[in-house]
N, C-alpha and C positions, 0 to 999 in steps of 0.2 A: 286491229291495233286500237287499246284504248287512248282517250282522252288524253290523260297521263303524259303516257308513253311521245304522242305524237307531238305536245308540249315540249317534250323534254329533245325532242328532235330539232324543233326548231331550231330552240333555246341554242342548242349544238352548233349546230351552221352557222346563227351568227355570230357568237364565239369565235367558231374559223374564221371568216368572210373578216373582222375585223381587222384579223391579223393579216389581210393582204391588201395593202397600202399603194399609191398607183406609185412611189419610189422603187419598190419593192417588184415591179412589172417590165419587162423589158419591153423599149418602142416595137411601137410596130414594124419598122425599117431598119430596126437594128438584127442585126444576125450574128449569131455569137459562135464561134470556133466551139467545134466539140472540147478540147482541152482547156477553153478558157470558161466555159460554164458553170455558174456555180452552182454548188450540188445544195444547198440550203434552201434555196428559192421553190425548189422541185416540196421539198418540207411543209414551207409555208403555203403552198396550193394547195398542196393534201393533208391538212389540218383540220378543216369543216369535216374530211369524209371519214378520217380517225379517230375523231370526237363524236362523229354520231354515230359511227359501228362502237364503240366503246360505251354508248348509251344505249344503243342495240342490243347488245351482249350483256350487261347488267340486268336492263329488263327483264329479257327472257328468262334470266336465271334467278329474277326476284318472282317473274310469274309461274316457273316452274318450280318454283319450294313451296310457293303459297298452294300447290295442287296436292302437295304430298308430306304435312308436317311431322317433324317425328314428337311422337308426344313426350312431352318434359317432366325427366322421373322427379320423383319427392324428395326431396332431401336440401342439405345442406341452405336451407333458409329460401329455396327458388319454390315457384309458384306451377302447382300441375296446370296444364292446360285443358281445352276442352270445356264445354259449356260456362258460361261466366255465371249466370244463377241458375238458382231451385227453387221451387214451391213446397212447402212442407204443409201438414195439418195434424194440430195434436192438442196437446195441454196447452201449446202460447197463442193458439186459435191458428187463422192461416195467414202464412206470413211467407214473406219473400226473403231466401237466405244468398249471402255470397257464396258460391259454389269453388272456392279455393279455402273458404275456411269456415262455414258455416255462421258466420254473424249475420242476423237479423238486419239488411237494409231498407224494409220496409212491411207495414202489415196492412192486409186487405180487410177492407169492408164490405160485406156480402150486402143485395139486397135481404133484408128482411123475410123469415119464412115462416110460415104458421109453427106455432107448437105442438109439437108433437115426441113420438120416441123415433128416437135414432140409433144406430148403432154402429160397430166400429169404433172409429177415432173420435173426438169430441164435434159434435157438428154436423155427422152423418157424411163426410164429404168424402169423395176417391176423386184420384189426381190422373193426367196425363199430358204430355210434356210434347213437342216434336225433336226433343232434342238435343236442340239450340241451347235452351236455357231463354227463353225471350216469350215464349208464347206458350200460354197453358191452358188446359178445360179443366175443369172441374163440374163434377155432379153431386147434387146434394138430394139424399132420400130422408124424408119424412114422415113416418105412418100416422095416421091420426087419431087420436085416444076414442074420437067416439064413432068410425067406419071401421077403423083397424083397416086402415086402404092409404097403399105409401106412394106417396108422389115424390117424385125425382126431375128436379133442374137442372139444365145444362147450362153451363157459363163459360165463355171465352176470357181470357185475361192475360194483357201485354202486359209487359216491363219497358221501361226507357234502358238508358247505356248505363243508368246510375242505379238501377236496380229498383227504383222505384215503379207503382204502379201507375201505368196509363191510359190503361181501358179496362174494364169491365161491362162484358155485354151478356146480356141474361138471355137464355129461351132461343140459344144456339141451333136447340131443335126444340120442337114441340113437347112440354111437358109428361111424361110417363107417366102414368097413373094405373094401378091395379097391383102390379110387383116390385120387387126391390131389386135397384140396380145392384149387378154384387162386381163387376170391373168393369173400367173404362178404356181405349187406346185411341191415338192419334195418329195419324200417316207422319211423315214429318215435312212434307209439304201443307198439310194444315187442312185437308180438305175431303178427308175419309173419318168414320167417328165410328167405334164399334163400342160396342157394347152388350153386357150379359145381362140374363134375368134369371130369377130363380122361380124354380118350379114348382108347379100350386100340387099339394095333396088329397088325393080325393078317395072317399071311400074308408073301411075300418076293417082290423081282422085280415083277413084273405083277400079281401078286395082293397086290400089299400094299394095306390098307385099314386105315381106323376100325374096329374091330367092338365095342358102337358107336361115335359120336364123340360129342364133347363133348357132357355133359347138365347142364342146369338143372332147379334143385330147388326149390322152396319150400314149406314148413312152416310149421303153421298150429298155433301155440304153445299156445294155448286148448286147442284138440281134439285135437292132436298127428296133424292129419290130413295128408297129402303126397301133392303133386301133382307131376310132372316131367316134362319135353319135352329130345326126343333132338335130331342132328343130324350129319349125317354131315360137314360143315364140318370144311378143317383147323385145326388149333389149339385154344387153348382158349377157352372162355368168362369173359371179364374183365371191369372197372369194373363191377360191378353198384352200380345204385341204384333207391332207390324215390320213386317219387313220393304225398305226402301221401296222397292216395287209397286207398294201400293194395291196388290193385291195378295199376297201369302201373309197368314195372320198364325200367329202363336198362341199356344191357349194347353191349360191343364181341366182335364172334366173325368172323374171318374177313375180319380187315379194313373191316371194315361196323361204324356205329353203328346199335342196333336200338332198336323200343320194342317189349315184349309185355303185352299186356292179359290177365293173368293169369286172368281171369273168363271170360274166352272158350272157347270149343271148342276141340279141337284138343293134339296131346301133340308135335308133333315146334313146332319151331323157323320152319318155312315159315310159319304165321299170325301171326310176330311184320313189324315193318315195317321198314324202311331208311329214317334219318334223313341219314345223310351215312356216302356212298361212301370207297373209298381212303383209310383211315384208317391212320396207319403203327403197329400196334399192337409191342408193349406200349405202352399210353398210358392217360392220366388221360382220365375221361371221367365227367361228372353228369349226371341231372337232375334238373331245379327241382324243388322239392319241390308249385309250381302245376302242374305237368306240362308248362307251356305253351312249355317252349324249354329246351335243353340245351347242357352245356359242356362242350367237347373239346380238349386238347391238339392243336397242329399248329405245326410249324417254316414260318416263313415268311422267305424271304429277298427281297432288290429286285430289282425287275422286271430292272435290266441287269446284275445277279449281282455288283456291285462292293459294298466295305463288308462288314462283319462281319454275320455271320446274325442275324435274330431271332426268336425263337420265341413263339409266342402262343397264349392261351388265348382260344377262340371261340366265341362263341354263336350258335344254330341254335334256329330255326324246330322244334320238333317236330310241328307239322299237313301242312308242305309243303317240310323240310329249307332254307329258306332261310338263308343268314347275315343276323344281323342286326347283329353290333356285335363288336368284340374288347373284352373284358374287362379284360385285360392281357398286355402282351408286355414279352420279356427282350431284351438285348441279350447272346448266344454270344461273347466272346470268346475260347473257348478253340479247339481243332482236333479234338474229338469233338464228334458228332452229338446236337446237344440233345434234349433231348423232357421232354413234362409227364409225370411218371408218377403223380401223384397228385392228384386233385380231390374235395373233398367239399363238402356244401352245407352250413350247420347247418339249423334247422329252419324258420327264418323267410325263408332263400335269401337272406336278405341278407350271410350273410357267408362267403366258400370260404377252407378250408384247402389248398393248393398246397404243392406240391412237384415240383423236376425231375430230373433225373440231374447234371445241373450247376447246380443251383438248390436251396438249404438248404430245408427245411421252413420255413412263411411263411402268413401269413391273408392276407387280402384283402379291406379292410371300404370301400365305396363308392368302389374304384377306388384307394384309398392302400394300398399290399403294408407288412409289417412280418415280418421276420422274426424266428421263434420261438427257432430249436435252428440253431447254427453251426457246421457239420465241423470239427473239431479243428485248430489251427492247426498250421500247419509238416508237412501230412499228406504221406507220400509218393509218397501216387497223383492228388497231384490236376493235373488236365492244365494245367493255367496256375497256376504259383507266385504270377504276379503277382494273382491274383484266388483269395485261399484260400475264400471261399464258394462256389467251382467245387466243390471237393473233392465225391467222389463220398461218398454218406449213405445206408447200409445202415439205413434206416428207413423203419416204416409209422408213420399214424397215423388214428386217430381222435377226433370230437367228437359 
C-alpha cells in the first residue's frame, strides 16, 4: 500500500467517524424492539467502511491503468504519449526537443574537444536514449589531423520535467582512443553501455584483411567491468539495441540482422544468431525492448515493378526470423534509393522514433506516423522539390 493510498484511507474513516454523533448512539441500557429500530443508524455506523472500500476500489483501479496504458492515437489536436523528450544532433548542433512535437526546449553545451575531423552528423556525435526520454549518452569521435588516431568520449546527460538540461557528465567510461566509434546503446535501466568499433585494415592486394574486424563492446557501468567479441565480417557493426533484459542486444553486421546473448560463452561474434538475411545495410534496425520480435528497415517495391517504390519498416520473429506484420511503410517518390536509417523503441515498445534518408525525423504511436523536425524548406539538395520532406536530414536522434 502506497503512501498515497494509506492517506486517503485515513482521510475516509474520519469522514465516517464524523458522521456518528453520540445522539445518534443508542444508551447502553436502552434495548430496542426489533420492529422499533431504526434502519438509518445501521447506515451511519457503516459509513467510515463504505468510504474507505470506495477509496479502496478507486485506487486499485487507478494503480492498475497506471500498469497498462493504452497509448493515445494522433489526431484531432490530442497529444501522443510516451516519452516526453528527445536528444537530437545535426545542423542546430545538439539540442533537447519536445518529443510530442519536436520544438527545441533546450540546447546543450558539450565540454570542449580538440579539433580535429569528424564525421557523420555535425560534431561527430551518436546518441542513445533508455527510453524515457529523461536520460541520454552521447559519444563524440575525433580523429586528429596530425596522428589520424580518433578519440571518442562518453557523456551522460539528464533532462529536468521542463525539458531542460541538468547534468552533463563527461568520461562515463574511459576515453577510446585508436578506432572510431561507429553505434552506441543503453540498457534502459541506465547501467549496461555497448558499443561498436570499426575494424583496422591491414595488408594490400591478396593479403588485405581486417586485422581485426569489427568488435563489440559492452560496459557494465556499476563495476566498470568490459566484455568484447571480435569479428572478421566486412563492415561495421551498427543499429545496436538492447532488449529490457539487460542482456539480448540487437545489431546489424555484414548484412545480417543478429541477436547476441551477452551472458553466454563465447568473445568472437559466431555465438550471436541470424534473425533476417540480406539486409541492405546502413539501415534502422530495433529490438523490442520484450525481446520477442524486432524492427528492420527494408525497401519494398510491387511485385510487377510498376508505380512508385515503397519502403517499410518490418517486423520479425526474433525465435524463428519470421515476418510477422509491416509497421509502417512510406511511399518514395523521389529518384534516390530510400531506406530507414533510423529506428528506436522507447521503453514501453509502444512507440518507435523513425527516420529515413528521404523521410524527416517522425514517431510512430500505434500505427499513426507524426512528424517531429522538417528539412529546411526550399533546401537545395533535396531530390524532388515537389515533396520538401524528401530533403535529405544530417540528424541523429534519441529518447
Amino acid at each position: 500500500m502506497t503512501q498515497r493510498i494509506e492517506q486517503q484511507l485515513r482521510d475516509a474513516f474520519t469522514t465516517g467517524a464524523e458522521l456518528v454523533r453520540a445522539e445518534t448512539l443508542r444508551p447502553a441500557d436502552r434495548v430496542l424492539r426489533p420492529e422499533a429500530r431504526p434502519r438509518f443508524r445501521r447506515s451511519l455506523v457503516l459509513a467510515p467502511m463504505m468510504a474507505a472500500l470506495a477509496v479502496v476500489v478507486i485506487s486499485v483501479a487507478a494503480v492498475a491503468g497506471l500498469g497498462g496504458p493504452t497509448p493515445t492515437r494522433i489526431g484531432a489536436g490530442g497529444h501522443p504519449s510516451g516519452p516526453r523528450y528527445l536528444l537530437t544532433a545535426g545542423n542546430d548542433g545538439l539540442v533537447v526537443r519536445d518529443a510530442r512535437n519536436g520544438k527545441i526546449t533546450d540546447r546543450v553545451t558539450m565540454p570542449a574537444a580538440p579539433k580535429g575531423i569528424t564525421r557523420g552528423v555535425p560534431g561527430g556525435y551518436l546518441l542513445a536514449g533508455t527510453g524515457e526520454g529523461t536520460t541520454f549518452y552521447v559519444a563524440q569521435s575525433v580523429k586528429s589531423h596530425t596522428t589520424m588516431v580518433s578519440t571518442t568520449w562518453f557523456y551522460r546527460l539528464r533532462v529536468d520535467d521542463r525539458g531542460k538540461v541538468a547534468e552533463v557528465t563527461r568520461d562515463v567510461i574511459a576515453p577510446v582512443i585508436g578506432d572510431a566509434v561507429s553505434s552506441i546503446a543503453i540498457t534502459d535501466d541506465g547501467t549496461r553501455l555497448a558499443y561498436s568499433l570499426d575494424g583496422k585494415v591491414c595488408g594490400a592486394g591478396k593479403t588485405l584483411r581486417f586485422c581485426p574486424g569489427a568488435r563489440l563492446v559492452v560496459v557494465d557501468l556499476p563495476g566498470r567491468t568490459t566484455r568484447s567479441w571480435t569479428t572478421n565480417a566486412f563492415g561495421r557493426i551498427e543499429s545496436l539495441s538492447w532488449a529490457a533484459d539487460g542482456r539480448t542486444l540487437g545489431f546489424v553486421v555484414n548484412s545480417e540482422l543478429r541477436v547476441l546473448d551477452t551472458a553466454a560463452t563465447g568473445d568472437t561474434l559466431k555465438s550471436s544468431r541470424v534473425v533476417v538475411r540480406s539486409v541492405e545495410a546502413p539501415v534502422g534496425a530495433a529490438i523490442s525492448p520484450d525481446g520477442r520480435t524486432i524492427a528492420v528497415g527494408s525497401p519494398f517495391s510491387p511485385p510487377d515493378g510498376k508505380g512508385p517504390q515503397r519502403y517499410s519498416i518490418e517486423e520479425y520473429s526474433v525465435a524463428d526470423g519470421t515476418r510477422l506484420r509491416t509497421l509502417f511503410s512510406a511511399e518514395n517518390a523521389t529518384r534516390a534509393g530510400a531506406r530507414w536509417t533510423l529506428i528506436r523503441y522507447d521503453a514501453t515498445g509502444r512507440h518507435l522514433l523513425i527516420k529515413g534518408n528521404v523521410y524527416p525525423l517522425s514517431r510512430l504511436d500505434d500505427g499513426e506516423v507524426m512528424v517531429l523536425v522538417r528539412p529546411e524548406a526550399g533546401a537545395t539538395d533535396s531530390p524532388d522539390p515537389d515533396s520538401p520532406d524528401a530533403s535529405p536530414q544530417e540528424m541523429l536522434a534519441a529518447w
